[in-house]
C-alpha positions in Angstrom: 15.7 25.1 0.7 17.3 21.7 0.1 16.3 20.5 3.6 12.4 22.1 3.2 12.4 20.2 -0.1 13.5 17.0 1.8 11.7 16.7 4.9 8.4 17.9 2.5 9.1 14.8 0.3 10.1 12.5 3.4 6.8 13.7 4.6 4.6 13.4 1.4 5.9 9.7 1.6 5.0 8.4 5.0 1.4 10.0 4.1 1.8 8.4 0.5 2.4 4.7 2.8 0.4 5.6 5.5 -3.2 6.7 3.0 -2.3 4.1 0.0 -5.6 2.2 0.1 -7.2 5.2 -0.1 -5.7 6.8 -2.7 -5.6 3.2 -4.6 -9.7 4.2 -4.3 -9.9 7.6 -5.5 -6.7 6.5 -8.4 -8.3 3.2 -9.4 -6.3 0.2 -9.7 -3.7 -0.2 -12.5 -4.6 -2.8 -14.8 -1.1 -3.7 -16.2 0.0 -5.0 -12.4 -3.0 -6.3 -11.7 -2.5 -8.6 -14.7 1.9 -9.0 -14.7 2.5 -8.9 -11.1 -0.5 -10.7 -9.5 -3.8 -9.6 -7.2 -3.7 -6.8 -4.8 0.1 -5.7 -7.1 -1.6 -2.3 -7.3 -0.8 -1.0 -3.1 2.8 -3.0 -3.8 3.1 -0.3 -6.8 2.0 2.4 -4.4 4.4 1.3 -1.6 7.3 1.3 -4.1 6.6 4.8 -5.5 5.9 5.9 -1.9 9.4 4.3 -0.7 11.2 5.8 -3.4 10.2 8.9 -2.9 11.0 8.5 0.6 14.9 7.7 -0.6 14.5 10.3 -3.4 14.0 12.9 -0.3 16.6 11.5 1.9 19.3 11.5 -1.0 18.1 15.3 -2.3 18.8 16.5 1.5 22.1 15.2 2.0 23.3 16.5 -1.6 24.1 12.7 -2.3 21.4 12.9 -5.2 23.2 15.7 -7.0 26.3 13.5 -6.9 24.9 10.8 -7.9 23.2 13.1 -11.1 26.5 14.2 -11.7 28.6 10.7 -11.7 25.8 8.5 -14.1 23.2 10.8 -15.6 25.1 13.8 -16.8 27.1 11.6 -19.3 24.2 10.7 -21.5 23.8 14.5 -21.7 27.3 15.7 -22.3 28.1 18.5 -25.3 30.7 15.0 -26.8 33.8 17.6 -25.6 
């Protein structure tokens, strides 16, 4: 399941990179990068989200994600034992 889940999201992302000027079109630009980042920072936005799930995918599949939840993130949420 953990390599369906990967290569789904691996896939999801090339389509995310591949289709982002469209989707910017049906989504609308977003007005906060627009106005912080610069012109045209909207597809940037969509090509970071796109790469990160791309790396997000990659890192689930290999089980280096769960590590990496277990090592930094599951310390905020500890019992305090």
């Amino acid at each position: 399941m953990q390599i369906f889940l990967g290569l789904l999201g691996i896939a999801l992302g090339i389509v995310y990179l591949k289709y982002n000027y469209k989707i910017t079109n049906i989504v609308g630009k977003f007005p906060w990068a627009e106005n912080y980042i610069g012109s045209g920072s909207t597809y940037l936005v969509h090509k970071i989200i796109a790469l990160a799930l791309i790396v997000i995918s990659i890192m689930w599949m290999t089980g280096s994600m769960q590590t990496f939840l277990q090592h930094n993130v599951s310390n905020y949420f500890s019992s305090g034992r």
